[in-house]
C-alpha positions as CSV (number, residue, x, y, z in Angstrom):
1,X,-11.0,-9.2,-10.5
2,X,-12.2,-13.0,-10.8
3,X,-13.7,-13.6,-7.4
4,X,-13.0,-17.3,-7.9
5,X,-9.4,-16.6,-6.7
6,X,-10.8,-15.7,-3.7
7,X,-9.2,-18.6,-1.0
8,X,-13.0,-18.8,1.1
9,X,-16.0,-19.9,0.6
10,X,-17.5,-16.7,0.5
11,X,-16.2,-13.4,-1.5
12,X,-18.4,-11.4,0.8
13,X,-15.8,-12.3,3.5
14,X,-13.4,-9.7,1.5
15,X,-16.2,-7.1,0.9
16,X,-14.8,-4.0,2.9
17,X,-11.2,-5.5,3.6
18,X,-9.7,-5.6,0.4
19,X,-8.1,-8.6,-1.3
20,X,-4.5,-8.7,-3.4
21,X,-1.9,-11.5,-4.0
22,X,1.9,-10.5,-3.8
23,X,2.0,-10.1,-7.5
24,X,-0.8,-7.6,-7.3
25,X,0.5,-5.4,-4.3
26,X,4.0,-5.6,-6.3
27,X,2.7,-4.3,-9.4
28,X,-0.1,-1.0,-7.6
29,X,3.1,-0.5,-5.1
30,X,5.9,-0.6,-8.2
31,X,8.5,-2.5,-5.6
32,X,10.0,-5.8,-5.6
33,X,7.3,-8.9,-4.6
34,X,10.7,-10.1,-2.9
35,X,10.9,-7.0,-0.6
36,X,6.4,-7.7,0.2
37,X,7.5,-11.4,1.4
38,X,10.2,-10.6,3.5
39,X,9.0,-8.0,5.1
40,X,5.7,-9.5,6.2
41,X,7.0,-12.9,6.5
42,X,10.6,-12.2,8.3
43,X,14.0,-13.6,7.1
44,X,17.2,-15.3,8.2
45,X,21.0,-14.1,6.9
46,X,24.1,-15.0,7.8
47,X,27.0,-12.8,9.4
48,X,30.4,-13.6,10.8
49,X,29.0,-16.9,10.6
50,X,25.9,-16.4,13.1
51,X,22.8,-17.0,12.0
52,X,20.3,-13.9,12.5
53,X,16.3,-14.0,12.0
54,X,14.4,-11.1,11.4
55,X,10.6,-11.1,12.1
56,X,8.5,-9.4,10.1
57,X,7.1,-5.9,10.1
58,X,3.8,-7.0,10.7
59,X,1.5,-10.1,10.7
60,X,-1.2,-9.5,7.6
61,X,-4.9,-9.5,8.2
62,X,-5.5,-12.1,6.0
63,X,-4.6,-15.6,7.0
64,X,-2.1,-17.7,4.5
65,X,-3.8,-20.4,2.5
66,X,-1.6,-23.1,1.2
67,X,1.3,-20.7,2.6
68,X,0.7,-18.2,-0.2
69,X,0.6,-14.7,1.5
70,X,-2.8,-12.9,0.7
71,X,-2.7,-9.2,1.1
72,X,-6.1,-6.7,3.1
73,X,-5.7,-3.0,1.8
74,X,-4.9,-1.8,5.2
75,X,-1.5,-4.1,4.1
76,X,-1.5,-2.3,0.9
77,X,-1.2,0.9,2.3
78,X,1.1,0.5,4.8
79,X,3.1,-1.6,2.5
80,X,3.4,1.8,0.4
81,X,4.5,3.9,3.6
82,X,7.4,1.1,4.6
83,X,8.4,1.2,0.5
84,X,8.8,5.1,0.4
85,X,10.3,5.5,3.4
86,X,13.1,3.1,2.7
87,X,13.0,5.1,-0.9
88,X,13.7,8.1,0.8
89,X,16.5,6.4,2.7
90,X,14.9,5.2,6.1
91,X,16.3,1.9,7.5
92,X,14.3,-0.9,8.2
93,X,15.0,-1.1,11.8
94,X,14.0,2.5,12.2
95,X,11.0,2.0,10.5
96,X,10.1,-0.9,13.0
97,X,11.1,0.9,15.8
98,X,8.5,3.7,14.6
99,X,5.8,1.2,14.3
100,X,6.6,-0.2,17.7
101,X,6.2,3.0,19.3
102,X,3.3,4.6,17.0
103,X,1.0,1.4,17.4
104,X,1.3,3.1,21.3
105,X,0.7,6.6,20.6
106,X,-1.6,5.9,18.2
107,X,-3.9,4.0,20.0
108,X,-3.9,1.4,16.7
109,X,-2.7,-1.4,15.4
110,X,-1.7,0.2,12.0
111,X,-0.2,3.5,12.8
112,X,0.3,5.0,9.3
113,X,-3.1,4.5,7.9
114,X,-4.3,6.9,11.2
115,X,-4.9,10.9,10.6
116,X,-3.1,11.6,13.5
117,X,0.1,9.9,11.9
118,X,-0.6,12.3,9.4
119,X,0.2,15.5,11.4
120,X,2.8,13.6,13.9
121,X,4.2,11.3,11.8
122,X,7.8,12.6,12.0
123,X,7.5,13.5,15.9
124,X,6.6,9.9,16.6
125,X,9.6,9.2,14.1
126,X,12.1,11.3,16.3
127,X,10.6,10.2,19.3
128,X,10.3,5.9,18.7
129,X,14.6,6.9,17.9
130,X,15.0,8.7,21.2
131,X,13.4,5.9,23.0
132,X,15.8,3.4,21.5
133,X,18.6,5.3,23.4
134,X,20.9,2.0,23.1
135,X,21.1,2.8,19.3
136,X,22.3,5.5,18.7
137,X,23.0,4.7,15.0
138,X,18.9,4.7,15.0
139,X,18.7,8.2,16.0
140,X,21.1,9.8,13.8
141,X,19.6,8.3,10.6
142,X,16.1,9.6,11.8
143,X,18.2,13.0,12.6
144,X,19.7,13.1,9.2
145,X,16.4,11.9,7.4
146,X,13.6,14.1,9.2
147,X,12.7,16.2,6.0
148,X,12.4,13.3,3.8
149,X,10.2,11.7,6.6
150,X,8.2,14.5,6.6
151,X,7.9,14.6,2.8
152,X,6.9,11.1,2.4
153,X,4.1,11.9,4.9
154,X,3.0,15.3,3.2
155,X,2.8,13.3,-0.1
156,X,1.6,9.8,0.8
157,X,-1.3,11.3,2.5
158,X,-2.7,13.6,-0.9
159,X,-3.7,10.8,-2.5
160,X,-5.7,9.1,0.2
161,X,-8.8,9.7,1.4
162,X,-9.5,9.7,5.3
163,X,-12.5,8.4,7.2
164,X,-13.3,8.1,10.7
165,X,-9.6,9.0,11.2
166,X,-8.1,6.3,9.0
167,X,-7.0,6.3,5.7
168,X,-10.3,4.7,3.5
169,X,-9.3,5.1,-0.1
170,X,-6.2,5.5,-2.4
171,X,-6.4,7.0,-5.8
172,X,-3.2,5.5,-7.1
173,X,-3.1,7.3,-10.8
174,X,-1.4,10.8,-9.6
175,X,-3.8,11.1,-7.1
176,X,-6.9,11.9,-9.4
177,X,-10.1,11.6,-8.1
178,X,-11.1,8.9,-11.8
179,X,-9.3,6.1,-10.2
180,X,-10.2,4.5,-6.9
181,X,-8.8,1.6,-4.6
182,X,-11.7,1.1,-2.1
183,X,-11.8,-2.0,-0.1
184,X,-15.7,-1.7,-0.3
185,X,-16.1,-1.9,-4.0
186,X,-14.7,-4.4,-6.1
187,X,-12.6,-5.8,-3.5
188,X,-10.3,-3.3,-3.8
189,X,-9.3,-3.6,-7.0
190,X,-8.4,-0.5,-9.5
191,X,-11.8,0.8,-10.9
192,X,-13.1,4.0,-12.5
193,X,-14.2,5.8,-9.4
194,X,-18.1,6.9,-10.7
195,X,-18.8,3.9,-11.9
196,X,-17.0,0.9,-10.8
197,X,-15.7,-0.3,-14.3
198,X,-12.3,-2.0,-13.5
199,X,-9.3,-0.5,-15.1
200,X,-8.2,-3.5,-16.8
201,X,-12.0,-4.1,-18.5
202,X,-11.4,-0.1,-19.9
203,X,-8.0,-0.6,-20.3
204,X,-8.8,-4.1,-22.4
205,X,-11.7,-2.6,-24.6
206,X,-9.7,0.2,-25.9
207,X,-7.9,-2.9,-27.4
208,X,-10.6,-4.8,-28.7
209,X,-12.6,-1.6,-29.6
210,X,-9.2,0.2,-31.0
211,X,-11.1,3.5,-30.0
212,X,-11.3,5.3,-26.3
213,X,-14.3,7.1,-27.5
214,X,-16.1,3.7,-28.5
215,X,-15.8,2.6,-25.0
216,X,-17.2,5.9,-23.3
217,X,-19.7,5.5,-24.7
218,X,-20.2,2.0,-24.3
219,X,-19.6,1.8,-20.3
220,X,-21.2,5.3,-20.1
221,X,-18.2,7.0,-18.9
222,X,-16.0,9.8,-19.6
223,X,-13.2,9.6,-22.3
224,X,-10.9,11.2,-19.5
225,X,-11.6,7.7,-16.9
226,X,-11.3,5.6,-20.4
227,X,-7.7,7.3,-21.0
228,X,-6.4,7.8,-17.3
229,X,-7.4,3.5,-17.2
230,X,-5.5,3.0,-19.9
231,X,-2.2,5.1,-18.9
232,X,-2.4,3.7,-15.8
233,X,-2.8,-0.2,-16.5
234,X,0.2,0.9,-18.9
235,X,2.1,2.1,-16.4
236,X,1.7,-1.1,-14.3
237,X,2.8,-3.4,-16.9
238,X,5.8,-1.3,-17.1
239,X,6.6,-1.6,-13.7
């Protein structure tokens, strides 16, 4: 990553949070960067010829510079919970009513990156419906969805590493332990996990070099990090 992107005066500001632009989150999260904005900025519609706003999901650590939405990876991650539970067939508006209620039982501010979201994540699902006992169209979507709540949970959470009960690490290339996003290192960014080489630089050199062994051995690394960089900044592009 070129840390004169970086909207401060200081990169060590991001050093521990994590730093990612729309386009970047859109591209590690395979989703629409339409779907990132509105959900973390809000949106109007029309119906029946009322205007209706809808605030966002949340309000992002990081503070907009020249209105451009900048991204921490606590967002990332709970950015990938929202985009696989609507995957799975979870409406918005129960999703917010979860995180209204699990930000309570949780004790935090960002519910799904906490262990104990982990184990109760579809309770507090089930629960944050029965509390919204005006809607009963909330409840039965919850009812009819509880097993792919609880999937989503079972299979969001393999790939993530937990620390002082919330989530500290994703390794995003089918949850292999060669490829890290660590909001310590690198500012989050993709990078071999041993030693810190970003996934694009790998990824770049077996390109220039036209040989994955050439660039083990020239970043000192394993030919199985050089080819799980390159399927996995090929899979992005795809995306």
């Amino acid at each position: 990553m070129d840390t004169s992107s970086l909207p401060r005066n200081s990169p060590q500001e991001f050093l521990g949070v994590g730093f990612y632009s729309v386009g970047d989150a859109a591209r590690l999260l395979r989703m629409p960067a339409l779907s990132i904005r509105r959900w973390l900025t809000g949106y109007r519609f029309m119906r029946k010829g009322e205007l209706h706003e809808v605030p966002p999901l949340w309000v992002p650590d990081l503070p907009k510079v020249d209105n451009t939405i900048e991204l921490s990876f606590r967002d990332l991650i709970e950015l990938r919970f929202v985009h696989q539970f609507t995957r799975a067939g979870v409406g918005l508006k129960a999703i917010r009513n979860c995180l209204d209620y699990a930000r309570t039982i949780v004790e935090s501010d960002r519910p799904f990156l906490s262990s104990r979201f982990r184990t109760d994540g579809r309770t507090i699902f089930i629960e944050s419906a029965a509390k919204a006992s005006d809607d009963d169209a909330v409840l039965l979507d919850l009812k009819r969805h509880q097993y792919a709540i609880k999937r989503v949970i079972e299979q969001s959470f393999q790939d993530l590493d937990i620390e002082a009960d919330e989530v500290a690490r994703w390794r995003p290339y089918r949850g292999k332990d060669t490829i890290v996003l660590d909001p310590e290192r690198s500012f989050g960014q993709p990078i071999a996990t041993d030693s810190g080489v970003p996934t694009t630089a790998l990824a770049e050199a077996v390109v220039a070099e036209g040989s994955a062994e050439r660039v083990a051995a020239l970043y000192e690394v394993t030919i199985e990090v050089v080819r799980d960089a390159v399927r996995f900044e090929s899979e992005l592009r795809v995306t």
